[in-house]
GUVO-13607 format. One record per residue (C-alpha): y negated, x, z negated. Coordinates in steps of 0.001 Angstrom, whole numbers, padded with zeros to 6 digits. Layout:
<sites>
{py Y&px X&pz Z}
...
</sites>
This chain:
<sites>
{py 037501&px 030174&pz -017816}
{py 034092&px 028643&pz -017466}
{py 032243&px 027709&pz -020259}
{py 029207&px 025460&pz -019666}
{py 026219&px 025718&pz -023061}
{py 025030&px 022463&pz -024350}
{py 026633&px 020395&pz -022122}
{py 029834&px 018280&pz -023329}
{py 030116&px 015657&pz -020618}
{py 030371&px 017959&pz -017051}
{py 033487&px 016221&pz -015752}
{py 031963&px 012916&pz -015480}
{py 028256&px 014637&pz -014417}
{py 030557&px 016122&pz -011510}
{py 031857&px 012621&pz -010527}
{py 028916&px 010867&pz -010366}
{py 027326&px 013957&pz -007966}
{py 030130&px 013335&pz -005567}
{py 029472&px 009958&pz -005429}
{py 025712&px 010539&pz -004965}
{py 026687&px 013028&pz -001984}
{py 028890&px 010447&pz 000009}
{py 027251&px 008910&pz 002749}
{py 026882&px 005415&pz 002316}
{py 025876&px 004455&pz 006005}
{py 026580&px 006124&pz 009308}
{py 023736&px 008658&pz 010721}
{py 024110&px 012927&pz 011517}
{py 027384&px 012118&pz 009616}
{py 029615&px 009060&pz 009393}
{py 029902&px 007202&pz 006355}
{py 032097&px 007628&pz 003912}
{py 031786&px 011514&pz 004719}
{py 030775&px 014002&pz 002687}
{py 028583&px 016363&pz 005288}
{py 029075&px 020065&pz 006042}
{py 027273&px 022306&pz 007786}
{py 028136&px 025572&pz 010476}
{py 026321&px 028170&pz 010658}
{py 027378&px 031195&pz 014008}
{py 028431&px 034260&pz 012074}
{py 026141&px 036019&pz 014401}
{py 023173&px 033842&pz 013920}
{py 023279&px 032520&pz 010610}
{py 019499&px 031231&pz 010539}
{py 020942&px 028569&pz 012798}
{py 022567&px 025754&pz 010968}
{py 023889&px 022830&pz 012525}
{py 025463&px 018945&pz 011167}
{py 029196&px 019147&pz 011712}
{py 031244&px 015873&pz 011276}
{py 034433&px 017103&pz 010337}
{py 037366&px 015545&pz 008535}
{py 038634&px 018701&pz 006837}
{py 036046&px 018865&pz 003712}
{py 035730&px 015302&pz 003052}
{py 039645&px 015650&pz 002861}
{py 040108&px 018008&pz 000342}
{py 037801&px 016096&pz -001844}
{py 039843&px 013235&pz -001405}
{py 042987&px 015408&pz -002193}
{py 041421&px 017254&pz -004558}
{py 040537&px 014236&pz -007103}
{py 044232&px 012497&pz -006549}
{py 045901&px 015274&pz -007746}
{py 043375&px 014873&pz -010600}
{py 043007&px 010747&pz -011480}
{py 045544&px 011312&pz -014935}
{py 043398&px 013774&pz -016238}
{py 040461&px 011567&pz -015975}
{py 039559&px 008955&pz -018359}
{py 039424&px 004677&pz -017239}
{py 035999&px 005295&pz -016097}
{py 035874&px 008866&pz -014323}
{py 039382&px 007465&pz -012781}
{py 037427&px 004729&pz -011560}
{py 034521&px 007109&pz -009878}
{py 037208&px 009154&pz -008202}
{py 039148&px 005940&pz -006885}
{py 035852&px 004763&pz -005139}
{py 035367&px 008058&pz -003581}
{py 039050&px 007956&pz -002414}
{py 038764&px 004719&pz -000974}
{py 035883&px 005383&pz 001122}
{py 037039&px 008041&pz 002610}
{py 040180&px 006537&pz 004173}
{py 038434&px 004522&pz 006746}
{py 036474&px 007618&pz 007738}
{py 039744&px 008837&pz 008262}
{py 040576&px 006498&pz 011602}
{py 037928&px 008556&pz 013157}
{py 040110&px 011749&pz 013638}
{py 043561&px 010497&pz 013948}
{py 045546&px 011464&pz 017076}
{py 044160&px 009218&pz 020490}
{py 047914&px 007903&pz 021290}
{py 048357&px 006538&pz 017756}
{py 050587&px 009228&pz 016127}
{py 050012&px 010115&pz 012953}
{py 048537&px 013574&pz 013436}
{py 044932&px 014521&pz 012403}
{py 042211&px 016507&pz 013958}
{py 039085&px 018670&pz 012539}
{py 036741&px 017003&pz 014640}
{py 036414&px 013421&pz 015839}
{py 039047&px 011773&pz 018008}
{py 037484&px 008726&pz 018799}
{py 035180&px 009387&pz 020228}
{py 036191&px 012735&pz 021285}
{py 034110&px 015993&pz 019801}
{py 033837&px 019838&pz 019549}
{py 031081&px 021423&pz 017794}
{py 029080&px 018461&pz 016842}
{py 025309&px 018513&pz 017897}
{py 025640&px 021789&pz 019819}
{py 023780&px 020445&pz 022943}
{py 025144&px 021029&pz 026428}
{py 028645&px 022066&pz 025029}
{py 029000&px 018731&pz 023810}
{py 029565&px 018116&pz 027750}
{py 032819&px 019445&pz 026964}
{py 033962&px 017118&pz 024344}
{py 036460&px 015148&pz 026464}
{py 038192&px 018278&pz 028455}
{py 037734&px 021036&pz 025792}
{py 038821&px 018939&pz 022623}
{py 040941&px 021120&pz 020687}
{py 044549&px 019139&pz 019453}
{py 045120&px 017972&pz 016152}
{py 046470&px 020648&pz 013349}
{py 048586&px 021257&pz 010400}
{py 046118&px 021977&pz 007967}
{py 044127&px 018684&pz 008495}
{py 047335&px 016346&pz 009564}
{py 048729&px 017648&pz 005736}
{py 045179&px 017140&pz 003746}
{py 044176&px 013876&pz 005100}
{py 047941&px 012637&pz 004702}
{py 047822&px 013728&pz 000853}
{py 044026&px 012285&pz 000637}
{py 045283&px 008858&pz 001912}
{py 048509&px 008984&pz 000125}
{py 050561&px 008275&pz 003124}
{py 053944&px 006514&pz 002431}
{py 057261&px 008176&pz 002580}
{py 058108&px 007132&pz 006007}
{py 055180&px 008489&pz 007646}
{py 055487&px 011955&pz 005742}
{py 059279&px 012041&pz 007260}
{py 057817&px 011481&pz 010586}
{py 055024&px 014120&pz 010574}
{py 057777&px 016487&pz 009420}
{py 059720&px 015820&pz 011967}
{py 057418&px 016425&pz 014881}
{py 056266&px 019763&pz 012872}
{py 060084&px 021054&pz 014085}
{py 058457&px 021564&pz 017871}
{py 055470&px 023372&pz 016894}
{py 056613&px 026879&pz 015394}
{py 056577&px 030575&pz 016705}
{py 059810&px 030481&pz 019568}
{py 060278&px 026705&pz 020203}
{py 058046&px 026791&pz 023256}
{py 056123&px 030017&pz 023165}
{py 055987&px 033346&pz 020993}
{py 052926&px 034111&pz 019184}
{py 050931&px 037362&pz 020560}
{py 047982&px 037549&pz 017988}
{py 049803&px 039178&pz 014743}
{py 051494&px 042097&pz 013040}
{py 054354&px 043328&pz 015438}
{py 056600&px 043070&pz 011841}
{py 055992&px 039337&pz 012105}
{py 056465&px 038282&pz 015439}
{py 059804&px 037067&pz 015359}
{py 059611&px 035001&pz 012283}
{py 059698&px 031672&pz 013385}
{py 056946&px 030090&pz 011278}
{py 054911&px 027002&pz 012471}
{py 051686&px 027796&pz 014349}
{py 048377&px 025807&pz 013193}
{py 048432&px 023842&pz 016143}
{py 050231&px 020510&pz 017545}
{py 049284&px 021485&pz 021218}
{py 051609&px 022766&pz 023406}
{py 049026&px 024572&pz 025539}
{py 047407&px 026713&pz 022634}
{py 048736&px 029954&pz 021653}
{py 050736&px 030082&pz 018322}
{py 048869&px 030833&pz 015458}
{py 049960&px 032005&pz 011730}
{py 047795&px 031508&pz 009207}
{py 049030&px 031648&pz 005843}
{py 046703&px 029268&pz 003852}
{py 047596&px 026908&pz 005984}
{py 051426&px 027390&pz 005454}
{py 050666&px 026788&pz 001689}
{py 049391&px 023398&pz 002447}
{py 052356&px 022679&pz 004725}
{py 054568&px 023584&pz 002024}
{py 053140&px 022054&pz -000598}
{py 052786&px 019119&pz 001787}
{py 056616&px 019011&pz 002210}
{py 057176&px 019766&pz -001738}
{py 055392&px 016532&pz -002764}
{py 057010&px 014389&pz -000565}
{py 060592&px 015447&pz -001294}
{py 061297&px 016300&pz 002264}
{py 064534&px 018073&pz 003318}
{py 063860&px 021903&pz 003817}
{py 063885&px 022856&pz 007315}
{py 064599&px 026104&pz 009147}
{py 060900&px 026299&pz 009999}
{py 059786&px 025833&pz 006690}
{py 062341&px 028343&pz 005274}
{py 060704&px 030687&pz 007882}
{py 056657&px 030049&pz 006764}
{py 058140&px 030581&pz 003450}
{py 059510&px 033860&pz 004787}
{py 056280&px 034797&pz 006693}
{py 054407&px 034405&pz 003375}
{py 056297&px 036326&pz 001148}
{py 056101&px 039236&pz 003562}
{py 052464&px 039142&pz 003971}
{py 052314&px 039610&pz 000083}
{py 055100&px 041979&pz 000053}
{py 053331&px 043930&pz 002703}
{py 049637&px 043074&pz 001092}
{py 048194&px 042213&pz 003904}
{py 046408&px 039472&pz 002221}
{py 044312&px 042065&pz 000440}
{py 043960&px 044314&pz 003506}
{py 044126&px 042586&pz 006771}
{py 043227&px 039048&pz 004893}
{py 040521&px 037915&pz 008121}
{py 044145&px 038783&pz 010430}
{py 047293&px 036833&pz 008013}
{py 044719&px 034147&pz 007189}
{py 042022&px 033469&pz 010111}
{py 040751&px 030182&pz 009278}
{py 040093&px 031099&pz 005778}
{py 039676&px 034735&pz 006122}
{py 039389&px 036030&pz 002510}
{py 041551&px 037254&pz -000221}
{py 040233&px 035005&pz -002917}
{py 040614&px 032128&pz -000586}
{py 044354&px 033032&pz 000176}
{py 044909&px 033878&pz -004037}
{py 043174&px 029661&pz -004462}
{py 046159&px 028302&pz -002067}
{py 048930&px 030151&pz -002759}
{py 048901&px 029217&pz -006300}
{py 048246&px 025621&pz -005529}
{py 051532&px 025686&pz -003819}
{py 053107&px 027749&pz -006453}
{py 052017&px 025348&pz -009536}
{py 052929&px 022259&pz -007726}
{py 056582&px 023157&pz -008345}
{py 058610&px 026568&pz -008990}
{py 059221&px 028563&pz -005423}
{py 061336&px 030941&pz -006544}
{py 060989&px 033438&pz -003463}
{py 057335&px 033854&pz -004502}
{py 057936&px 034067&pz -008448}
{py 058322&px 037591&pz -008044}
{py 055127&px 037864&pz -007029}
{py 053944&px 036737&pz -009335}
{py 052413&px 039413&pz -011770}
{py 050795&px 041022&pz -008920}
{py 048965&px 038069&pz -007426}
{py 047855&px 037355&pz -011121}
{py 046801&px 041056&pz -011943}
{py 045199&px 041347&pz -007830}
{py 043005&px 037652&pz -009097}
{py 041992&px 039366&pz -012505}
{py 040487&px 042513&pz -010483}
{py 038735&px 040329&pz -008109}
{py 037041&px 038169&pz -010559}
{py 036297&px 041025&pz -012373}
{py 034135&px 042371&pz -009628}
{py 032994&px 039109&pz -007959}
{py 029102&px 038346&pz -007859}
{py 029572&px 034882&pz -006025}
{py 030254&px 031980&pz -008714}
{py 032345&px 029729&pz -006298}
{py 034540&px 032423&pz -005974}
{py 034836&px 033308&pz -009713}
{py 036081&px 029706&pz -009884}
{py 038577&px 029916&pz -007020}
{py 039969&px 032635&pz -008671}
{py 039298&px 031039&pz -012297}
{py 041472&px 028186&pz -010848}
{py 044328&px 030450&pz -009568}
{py 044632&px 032260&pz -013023}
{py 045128&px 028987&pz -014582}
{py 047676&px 027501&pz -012277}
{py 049526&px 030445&pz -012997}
{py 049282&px 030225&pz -016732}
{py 047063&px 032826&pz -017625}
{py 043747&px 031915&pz -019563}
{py 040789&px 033630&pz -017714}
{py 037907&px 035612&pz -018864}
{py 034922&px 033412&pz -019986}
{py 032610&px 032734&pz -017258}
{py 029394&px 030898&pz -019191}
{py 026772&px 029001&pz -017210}
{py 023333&px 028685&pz -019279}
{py 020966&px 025722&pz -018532}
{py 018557&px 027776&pz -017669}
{py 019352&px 027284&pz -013979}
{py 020613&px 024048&pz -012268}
{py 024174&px 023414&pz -011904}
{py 023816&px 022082&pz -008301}
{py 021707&px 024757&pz -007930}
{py 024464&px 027277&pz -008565}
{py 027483&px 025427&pz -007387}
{py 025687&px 024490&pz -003997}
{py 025513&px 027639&pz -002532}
{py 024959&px 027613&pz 001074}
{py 026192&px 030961&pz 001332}
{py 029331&px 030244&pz 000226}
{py 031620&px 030230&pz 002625}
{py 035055&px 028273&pz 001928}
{py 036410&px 027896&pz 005662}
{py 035837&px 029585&pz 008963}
{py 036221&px 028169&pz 012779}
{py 037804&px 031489&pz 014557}
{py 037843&px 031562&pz 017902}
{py 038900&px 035057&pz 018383}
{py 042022&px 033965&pz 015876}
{py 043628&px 032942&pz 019444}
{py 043313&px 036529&pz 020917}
{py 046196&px 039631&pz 020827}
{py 046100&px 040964&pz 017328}
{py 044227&px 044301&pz 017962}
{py 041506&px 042367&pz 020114}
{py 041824&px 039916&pz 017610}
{py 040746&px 042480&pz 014410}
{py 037922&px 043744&pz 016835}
{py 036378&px 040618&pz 017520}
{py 036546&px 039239&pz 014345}
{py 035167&px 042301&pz 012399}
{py 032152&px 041809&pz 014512}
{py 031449&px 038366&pz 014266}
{py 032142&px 036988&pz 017527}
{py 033622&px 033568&pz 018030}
{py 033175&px 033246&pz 014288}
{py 031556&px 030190&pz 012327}
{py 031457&px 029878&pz 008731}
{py 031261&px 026528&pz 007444}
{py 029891&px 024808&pz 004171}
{py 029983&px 021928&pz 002393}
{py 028442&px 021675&pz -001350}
{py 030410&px 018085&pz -001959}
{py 033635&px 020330&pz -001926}
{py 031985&px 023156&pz -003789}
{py 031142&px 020754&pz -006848}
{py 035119&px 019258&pz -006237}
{py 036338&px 022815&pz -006274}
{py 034065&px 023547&pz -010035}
{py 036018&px 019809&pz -011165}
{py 038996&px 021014&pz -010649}
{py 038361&px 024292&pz -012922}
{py 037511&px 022240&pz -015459}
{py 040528&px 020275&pz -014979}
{py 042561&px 022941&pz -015415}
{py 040565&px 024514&pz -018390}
{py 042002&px 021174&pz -020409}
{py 045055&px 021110&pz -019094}
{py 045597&px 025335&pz -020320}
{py 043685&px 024307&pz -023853}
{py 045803&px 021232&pz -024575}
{py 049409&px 022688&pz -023969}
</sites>
């Protein structure tokens, strides 16, 4: 739990710094965005704009699943952010019209924003639209029922076996026919299994009818915990996120949202595995992932205090936190895979301080929500 001294008003002080940090006109970033930033694993001194839906997403999500916690006026802070996010939004939905979203812009086309000469590439390199942001930005803009169904639907043609086998995992997994990351055909499946929360808990808040696929990500989660591969292999079972406190933050989103009982009995561990880790954490945005995973799962966490003596923003906007990576070498065999990623290569970390501050909001959520049972 995280105790702030002197200080009795944080979760509207937290409101009103998101809605300093959205962009109110287009420039490096487009407005309504909330900018990030990438930095090349291998060259971190290097830090480059990148105008991405995926962070100003989760904010979005983020403060819906918080509005009736907040009172008439905080409410009223979050719905503005909400609301001008959505048209930044249009910018990354699929080219043909389908509801699908993309990391990067769609329209116009981009990869690796204000990289130079490989933003030559844009058009004929664009990678295709994914789960994890299709999901997000769907929850952000509170899409209707219909379009949920839809999105589902298509999902059906996009796991392990349907067109292709994935290459790039754990021999034990390979025939589990989980979705991949991807919507396009001509990319290589991919597991990851932060992503598969959001996909699930996607498909738990809109009531949709279980499918064989889903019962199979389901399946290819439990055995990763089973097998604790999120604590040892974490950078392999979860490439795009790539740490165990990271994997701990999603997998009890999805498990608070509503009872799963093939993950219950997991339960214990993941909470005792999250008390060790915050334990020994040094990083404060990661004491409050795991602060936040605690609490979804009912237990009330040790007492992290902040003292005034530093900035808040100063602490929560840690450029050297790291929440989400771009992994290129995710997409090669599993042992070249481990290699390359253990080194660096193909490997950008990405940051975004509007999302850390969303992330410390949503502890604090939580915190009342434990305290007022």
């Amino acid at each position: 739990m995280i105790v702030f001294a002197n200080d009795t008003s944080i979760t509207h002080v937290l409101l009103k710094r998101l809605a300093f940090l959205q962009l109110k006109s287009d420039h490096v970033f487009l407005k309504g965005s909330f900018p990030s930033y990438r930095a090349y694993s291998l060259n971190k001194m290097i830090e480059k704009a990148d105008d991405n839906a995926f962070f100003t997403g989760l904010i979005s999500f983020t403060l819906r699943g918080l509005l009736n916690d907040l009172n008439s006026e905080d409410q009223k802070i979050a719905l503005s952010i909400i609301e001008k996010s959505v048209p930044y939004f249009n910018h990354f939905k699929n080219q043909k019209g389908r509801n699908t979203y993309n990391f990067w812009s769609t329209n116009p086309p981009k990869i690796f924003p204000n990289s130079g000469w490989m933003n030559l590439f844009d058009h004929s390199q664009s990678l295709p639209d994914d789960f994890d942001d299709t999901v997000i930005l769907l929850m952000a803009m509170d899409a209707s029922d219909s379009i949920a169904s839809e999105v589902h639907q298509l999902m059906q043609g996009y796991a392990n076996g349907k067109d292709k086998e994935i290459k790039n995992t754990f021999e034990t997994y390979k025939s589990i026919s989980a979705y991949s990351t991807w919507f396009g055909k001509k990319m290589p499946v991919d597991f990851d299994i932060s992503v598969l929360s959001n996909v699930l808990y996607f498909v738990q808040q809109y009531h949709l009818k279980w499918t064989a696929s889903d019962s199979a990500s389901l399946h290819l989660i439990s055995r990763v915990i089973e097998d604790k591969k999120y604590i040892e292999s974490a950078s392999s079972v979860s490439p795009h996120y790539n740490r165990t406190p990271i994997i701990l933050y999603h997998l009890s989103r999805l498990m608070s949202f509503k009872t799963v009982a093939e993950l219950e009995k997991y339960k214990i561990e993941l909470i005792e595995v999250s008390k060790k880790l915050l334990s020994e954490s040094k990083n404060f945005i990661d004491k409050t992932l795991l602060s936040t995973a605690l609490l979804r799962w009912g237990v009330l966490p040790p007492t992290i205090t902040i003292h005034t003596d530093n900035s808040l923003f100063e602490i929560m906007e840690d450029p050297n936190f790291v929440f989400f990576i771009a992994n290129m070498s995710s997409m090669l065999p599993n042992h070249f895979k481990e290699v390359a990623g253990a080194a660096g290569v193909g490997k950008f970390n990405y940051y975004c301080e509007a999302y850390n501050v969303a992330l410390l909001l949503e502890n604090i959520i939580w915190q009342k929500r434990m305290l007022t049972r």
